[in-house]
N, C-alpha and C positions, 0 to 999 in steps of 0.2 A: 658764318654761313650766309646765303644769300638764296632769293629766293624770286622767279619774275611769274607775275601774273597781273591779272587786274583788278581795279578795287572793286570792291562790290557793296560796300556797307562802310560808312563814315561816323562811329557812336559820336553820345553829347562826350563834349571835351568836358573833365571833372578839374577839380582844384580844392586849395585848401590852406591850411597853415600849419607849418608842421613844430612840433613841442619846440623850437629853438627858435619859431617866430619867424621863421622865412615861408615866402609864399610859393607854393607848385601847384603845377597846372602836367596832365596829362591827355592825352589822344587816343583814343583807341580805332583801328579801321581792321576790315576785313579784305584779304587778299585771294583770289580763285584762281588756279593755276591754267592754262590753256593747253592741257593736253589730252587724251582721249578720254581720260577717266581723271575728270578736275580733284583738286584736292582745293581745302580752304585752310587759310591756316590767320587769326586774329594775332594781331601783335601792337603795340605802343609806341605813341614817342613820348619822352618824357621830359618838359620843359618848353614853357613858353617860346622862348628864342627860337629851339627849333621845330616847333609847331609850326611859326612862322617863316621859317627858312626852308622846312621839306614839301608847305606847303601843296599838303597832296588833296588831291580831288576824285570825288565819285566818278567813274571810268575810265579811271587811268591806268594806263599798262607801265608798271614800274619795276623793277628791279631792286626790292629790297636787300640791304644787307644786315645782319641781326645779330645779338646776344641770346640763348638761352640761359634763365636760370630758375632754382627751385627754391623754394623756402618752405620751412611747416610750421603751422599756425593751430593750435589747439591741439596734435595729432593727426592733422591731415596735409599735406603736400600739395603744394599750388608752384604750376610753371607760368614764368614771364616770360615773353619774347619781347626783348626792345631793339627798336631796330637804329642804327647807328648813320646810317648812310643810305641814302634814297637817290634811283639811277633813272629817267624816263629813260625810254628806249624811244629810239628811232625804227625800230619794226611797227607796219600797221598794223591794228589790232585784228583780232578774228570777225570775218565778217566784210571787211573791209575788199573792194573791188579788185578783182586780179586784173591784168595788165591784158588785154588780146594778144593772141598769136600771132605773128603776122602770118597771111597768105603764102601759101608754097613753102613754108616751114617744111624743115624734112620730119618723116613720122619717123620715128624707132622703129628697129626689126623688133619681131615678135623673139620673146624669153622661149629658149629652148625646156622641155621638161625636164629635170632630172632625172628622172624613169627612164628617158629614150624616147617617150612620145613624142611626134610629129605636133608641131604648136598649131593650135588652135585659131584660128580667128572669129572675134566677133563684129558685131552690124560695124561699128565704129573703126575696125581694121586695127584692132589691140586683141596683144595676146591673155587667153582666159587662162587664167592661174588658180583657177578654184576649185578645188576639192573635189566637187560634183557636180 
């Protein structure tokens, strides 16, 4: 599964030593989606190496790719999402400066209604598609 948005939240990285004596380190970040109604969704990476190889930072627009999985612990169910592969995008982020139009662009004809009405024009010479 894969997932793009931007970071929003970088947790403290944990670590430890696990019963066989080898040493892990984990990442935690938070990811917000860019579309009308953001979703957020927390995920991991796990292991030094690529803490350091996916290198990700507060603001970045990335394209996660991920594992879920589930485990239960005492009676209760707890999901992981680790994520495998991390993509920057070449799109600019939300916010980021659109490009001017040039001068004498042609404007689109106005959207006929589906009803049969006669389209509408507003101050700006576009058609109003609105309800009311």
């Amino acid at each position: 599964m894969e997932l793009t948005g931007k970071i929003i939240a970088v947790l403290p990285e944990r670590g430890g030593i696990s019963k066989a004596g080898n040493e892990w380190k984990i990442q935690e970040y938070v990811l917000e989606t860019m579309e009308q109604y953001p979703r957020k969704m927390m995920f991991n990476v796990f292991g030094a190496d690529r803490i350091a190889q996916f290198n990700i930072q507060l603001g970045e627009v990335l394209t996660v790719s991920f594992d879920i999985d589930s485990r239960e612990y005492n009676g209760r169910w707890y999901n992981d999402i680790r994520a495998w592969k991390v993509d920057r995008n070449a799109a600019p982020a939300a916010g980021a400066p659109v490009p001017p139009v040039a001068a004498g662009a042609p404007v689109p004809p106005p959207v006929a209604d589906p009803f049969g009405a006669a389209p509408q024009m507003n101050a700006s010479n576009e058609a109003d598609d609105l309800p009311f």
